[in-house]
N, C-alpha and C positions, 0 to 999 in steps of 0.2 A: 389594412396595410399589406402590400404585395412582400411575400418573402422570397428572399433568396433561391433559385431551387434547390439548389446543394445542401441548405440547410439540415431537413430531415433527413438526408443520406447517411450525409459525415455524423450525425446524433447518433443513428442507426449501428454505423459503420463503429464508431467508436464506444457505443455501448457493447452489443457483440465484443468486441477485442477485449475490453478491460473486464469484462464479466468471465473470459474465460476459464479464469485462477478457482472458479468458486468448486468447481469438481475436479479441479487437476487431479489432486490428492489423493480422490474418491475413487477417480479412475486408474490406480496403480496402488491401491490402499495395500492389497498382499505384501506387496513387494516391501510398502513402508514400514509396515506393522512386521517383518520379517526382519528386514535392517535395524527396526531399534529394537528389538527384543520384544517386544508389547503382544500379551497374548491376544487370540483372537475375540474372547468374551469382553477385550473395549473396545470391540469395533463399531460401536454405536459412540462412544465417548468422543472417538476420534472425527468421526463424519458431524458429531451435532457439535465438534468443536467451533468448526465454520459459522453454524448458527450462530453459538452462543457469541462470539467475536461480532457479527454482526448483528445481533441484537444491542450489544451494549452500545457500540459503535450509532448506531441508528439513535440511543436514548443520549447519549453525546451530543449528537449533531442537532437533535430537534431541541434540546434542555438548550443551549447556547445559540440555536436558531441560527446554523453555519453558513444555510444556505441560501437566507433569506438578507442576511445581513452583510457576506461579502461575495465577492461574484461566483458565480457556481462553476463557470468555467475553471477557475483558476481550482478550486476548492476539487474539482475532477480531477484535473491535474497532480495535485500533489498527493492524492490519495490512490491514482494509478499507479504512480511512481513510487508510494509504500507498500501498496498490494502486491508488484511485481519482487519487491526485494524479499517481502517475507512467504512469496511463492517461491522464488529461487533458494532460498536457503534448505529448501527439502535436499536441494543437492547432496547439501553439506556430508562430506565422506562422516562423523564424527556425530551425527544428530542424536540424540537421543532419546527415551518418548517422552520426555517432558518438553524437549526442542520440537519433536513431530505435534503435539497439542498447542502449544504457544504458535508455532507458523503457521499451524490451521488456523488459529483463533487472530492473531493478525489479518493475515489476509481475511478473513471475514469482515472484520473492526473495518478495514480501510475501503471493503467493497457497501459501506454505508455513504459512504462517499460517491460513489459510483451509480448505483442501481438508481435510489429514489433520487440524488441531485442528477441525473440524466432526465428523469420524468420532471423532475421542475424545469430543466433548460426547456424540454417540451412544452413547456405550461405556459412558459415567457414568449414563445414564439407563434402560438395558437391559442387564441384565445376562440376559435371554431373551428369545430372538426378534430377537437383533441380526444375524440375516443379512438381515428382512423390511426392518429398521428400515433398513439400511445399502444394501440394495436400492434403496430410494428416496432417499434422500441421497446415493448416486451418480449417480442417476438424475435427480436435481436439477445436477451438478455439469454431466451430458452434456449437460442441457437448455440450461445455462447458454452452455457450450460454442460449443452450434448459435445461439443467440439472435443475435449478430452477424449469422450467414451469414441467416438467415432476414429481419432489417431490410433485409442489401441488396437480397435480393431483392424488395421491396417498393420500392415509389415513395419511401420513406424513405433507400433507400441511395442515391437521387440525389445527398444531402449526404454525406459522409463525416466530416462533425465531428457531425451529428445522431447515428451510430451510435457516435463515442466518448465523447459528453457524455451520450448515455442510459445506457451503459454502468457508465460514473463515477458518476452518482446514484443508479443501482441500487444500485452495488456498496457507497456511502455507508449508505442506504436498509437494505442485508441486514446492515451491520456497528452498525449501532443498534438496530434491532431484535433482536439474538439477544441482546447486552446488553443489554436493556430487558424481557426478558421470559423468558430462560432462564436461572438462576443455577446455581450448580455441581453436577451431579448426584448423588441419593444412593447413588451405587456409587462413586463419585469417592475415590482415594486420593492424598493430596497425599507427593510424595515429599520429605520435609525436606532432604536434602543431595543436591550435584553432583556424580553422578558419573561423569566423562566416558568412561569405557570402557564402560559399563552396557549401552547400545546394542549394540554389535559382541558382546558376553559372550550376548547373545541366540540367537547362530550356534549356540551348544552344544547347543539343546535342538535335539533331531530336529523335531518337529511343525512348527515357528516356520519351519525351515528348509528344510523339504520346503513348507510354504504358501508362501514366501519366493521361492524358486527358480520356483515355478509360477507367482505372482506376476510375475517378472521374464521370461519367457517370453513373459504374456502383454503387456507392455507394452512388448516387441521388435514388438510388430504394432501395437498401436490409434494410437499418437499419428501413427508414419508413415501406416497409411491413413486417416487425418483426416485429415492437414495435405495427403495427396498427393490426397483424394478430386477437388479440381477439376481437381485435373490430369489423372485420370483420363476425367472427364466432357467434360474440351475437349478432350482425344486423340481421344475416340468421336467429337464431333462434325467434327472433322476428317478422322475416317475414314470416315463414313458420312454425311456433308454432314447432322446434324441440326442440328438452333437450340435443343438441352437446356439452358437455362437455371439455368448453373454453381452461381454463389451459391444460389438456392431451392433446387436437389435438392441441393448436398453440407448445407445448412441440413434439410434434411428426412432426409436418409441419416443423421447424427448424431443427431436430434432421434426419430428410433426407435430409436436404441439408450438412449436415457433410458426406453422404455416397455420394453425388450427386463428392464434392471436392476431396473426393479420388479418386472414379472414371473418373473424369477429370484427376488427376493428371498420372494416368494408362493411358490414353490414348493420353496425352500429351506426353508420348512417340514415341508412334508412328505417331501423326498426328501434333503434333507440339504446343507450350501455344495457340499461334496464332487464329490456327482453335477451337481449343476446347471453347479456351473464345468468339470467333465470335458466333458459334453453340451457348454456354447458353445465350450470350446475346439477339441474335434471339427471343430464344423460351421464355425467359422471358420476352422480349417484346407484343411475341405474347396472350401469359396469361392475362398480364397486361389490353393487347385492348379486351381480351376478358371477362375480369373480371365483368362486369356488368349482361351479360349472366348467371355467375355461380350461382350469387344470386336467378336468376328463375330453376335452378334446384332443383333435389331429393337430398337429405344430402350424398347421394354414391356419384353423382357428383361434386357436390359443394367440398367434402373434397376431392375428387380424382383431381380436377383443383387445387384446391389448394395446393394440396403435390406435383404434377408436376413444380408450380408453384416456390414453395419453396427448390424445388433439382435447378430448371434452375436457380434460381437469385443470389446463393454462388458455384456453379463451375464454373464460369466464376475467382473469386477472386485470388486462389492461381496462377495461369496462367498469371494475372496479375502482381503481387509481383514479378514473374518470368524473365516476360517480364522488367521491372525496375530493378530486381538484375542483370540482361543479359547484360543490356545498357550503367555500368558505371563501372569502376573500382572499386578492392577491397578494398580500403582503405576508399571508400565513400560509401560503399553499405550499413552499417547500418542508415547513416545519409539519404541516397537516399530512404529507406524505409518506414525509420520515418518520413519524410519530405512530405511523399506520402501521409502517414496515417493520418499527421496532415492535409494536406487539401482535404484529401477524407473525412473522420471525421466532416468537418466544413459542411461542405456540405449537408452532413446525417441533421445536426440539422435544416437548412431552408426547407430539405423536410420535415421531421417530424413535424415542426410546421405551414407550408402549408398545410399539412394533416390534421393534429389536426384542423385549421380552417375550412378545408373544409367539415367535420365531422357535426360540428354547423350552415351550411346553406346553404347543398346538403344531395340527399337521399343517404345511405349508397353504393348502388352501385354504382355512377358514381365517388366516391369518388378516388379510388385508378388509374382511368386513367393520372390521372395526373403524375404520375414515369412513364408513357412512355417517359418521357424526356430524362430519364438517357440514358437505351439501344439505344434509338438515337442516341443521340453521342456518346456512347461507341461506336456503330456501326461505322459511320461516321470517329471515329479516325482509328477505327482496319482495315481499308480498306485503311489506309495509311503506314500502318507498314506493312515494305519490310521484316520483321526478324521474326523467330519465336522463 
């Protein structure tokens, strides 16, 4: 069946917008953690609040099977439209850090809504060629991602309420629009009854669970080197007296791994999700064991390993999604998503706060060897997946 062309834009376009909220926070954390009084040794609690919110958020949506039983558009919708209220409330003159952890942890919960029910509307509208299609919808989600880091480092992040009130209108803006113009796709199978072990009964099939595991591998690495990349970058400058300009390069180290998932998703055509996520997992491994190295280079090097580093660790992702929407029937593929998301998700928060410990009593460069864990077993699983 011939689609729409607009279809995969306006997906694209309004994933991008409502993913933005997920680093608002991240990207002006100083300032938050400054305003509510919160010292700086929770700044791991605060950044993995977002996880934990959408982790639960994700165990939610897949336990009551949200997305598979009423229309995902509408279910985007109203969960942009609670993502943006509990992103704007950072405002609040009056917040305090239990308010700054709860509005993290909101917004997170409501971007379970958002991330994996975008890749289901994906699922319902291709049923071929959904690694290209998923390639860029991820790759919207990473752009989304970087979008904060990239305003601060503009004469915009002067303000810190300008980057979460643009954020918020976006994130308004992407949750009207995909309602307004994408209705439920014609591969869409709507599943009439709950039921709540559906999800976990998924484990049984090999394929679902060998992508599954690979999947979880690689999401032991990506969220920690996002969230740790500035830390990374003000380590270097500290050790090499540079003035790397934190917020702009981890805003651009991120904002190439959006072009790295499309280009995955183009070549996942031809060469299969399979090889393409084996390949980044590789080389982000390899970065990873090489990452102690970077720190004794020149700042050309140092950010040159590190943008390589930051394209290899998010095209492996969409390839995966692919591989799990590939493995199970249509009536469970948004539950099979969400279900993914919710314990790749959990995962991200004991790396990130592994890191953050390791931060406080190791030097800054051996710090990040420890996410060679992930593409290990990413590797490990993907060298048992017979399917591409």
């Amino acid at each position: 069946m011939k689609q729409k062309s607009y279809i995969l834009p306006v997906i694209i376009l309004s994933q991008f917008a409502c993913t933005s909220p997920w680093f608002a926070g991240n990207s002006i954390i100083n300032e938050l953690i400054s305003k509510t009084g919160l010292g700086t040794e929770l700044l791991g609690y605060v950044i993995s609040s977002v996880q934990f919110g959408f982790i639960t958020g994700t165990l939610v949506f897949a336990l009551f099977m949200l997305a598979d039983r009423y229309s995902p558009s509408r279910v985007f919708l109203v969960c942009a439209l609670l993502a943006a209220a509990c992103n704007m409330y950072l405002l609040a003159e009056s917040i305090t850090g239990w308010g700054l952890l709860l509005a993290r942890f909101g917004t997170g919960f409501f971007l379970a809504g958002i991330y994996p029910v975008g890749m289901k509307i994906a699922a319902d509208y291709y049923e071929k060629g959904l690694g290209k299609a998923l390639g860029f919808l991820v790759g919207a989600l990473v752009l989304g991602t970087a979008f904060p880091f990239l305003l601060n480092g503009t004469e915009f992040g002067n303000d810190p309420r300008l980057i979460i009130a643009t954020t918020s209108v976006l994130t308004v803006f992407g949750g009207l629009l995909l309602f307004l113009f994408v209705p439920n796709g014609p591969f869409r199978k709507k599943s009439s009854e709950l039921q709540l072990s559906a999800g976990f009964q998924l484990f049984k099939i090999p394929g679902f669970r060998r992508a599954a595991f690979g999947y979880f591998g690689h999401m032991w690495e990506l969220y920690a080197f996002w969230a740790f990349t500035p830390f990374a970058i003000q380590s270097f400058n500290q050790l090499t007296s540079n003035q790397v300009s934190v917020p702009l390069w981890t805003g651009i180290v991120i904002t190439l791994g959006a072009i790295s998932c499309a280009l995955g998703g183009l070549l996942s055509q031809r060469y299969g999700s399979k090889k393409v996520a084996f390949t980044s997992l590789l080389l982000s491994g390899i970065c990873c064991l090489a990452s102690p190295l970077l720190f004794q280079c020149n700042s050309v090097l140092f950010l040159g390993g590190w943008c390589i580093w930051g394209m290899a660790v998010t095209a492996d992702s969409p390839q995966f999604s692919n591989l799990v929407a590939s493995a199970v029937d249509a009536q469970v593929k948004g539950t099979a998503l969400t279900l993914v998301n919710c314990i790749g998700f959990a995962i991200t928060i004991a790396s990130i706060q592994l890191l953050a410990s390791l931060t406080t009593v190791l030097p800054a460069p051996l710090c990040f060897l420890i996410l060679a864990l992930g593409p290990l077993v990413g590797l490990w699983q993907l060298s048992g997946h017979k399917n591409d």
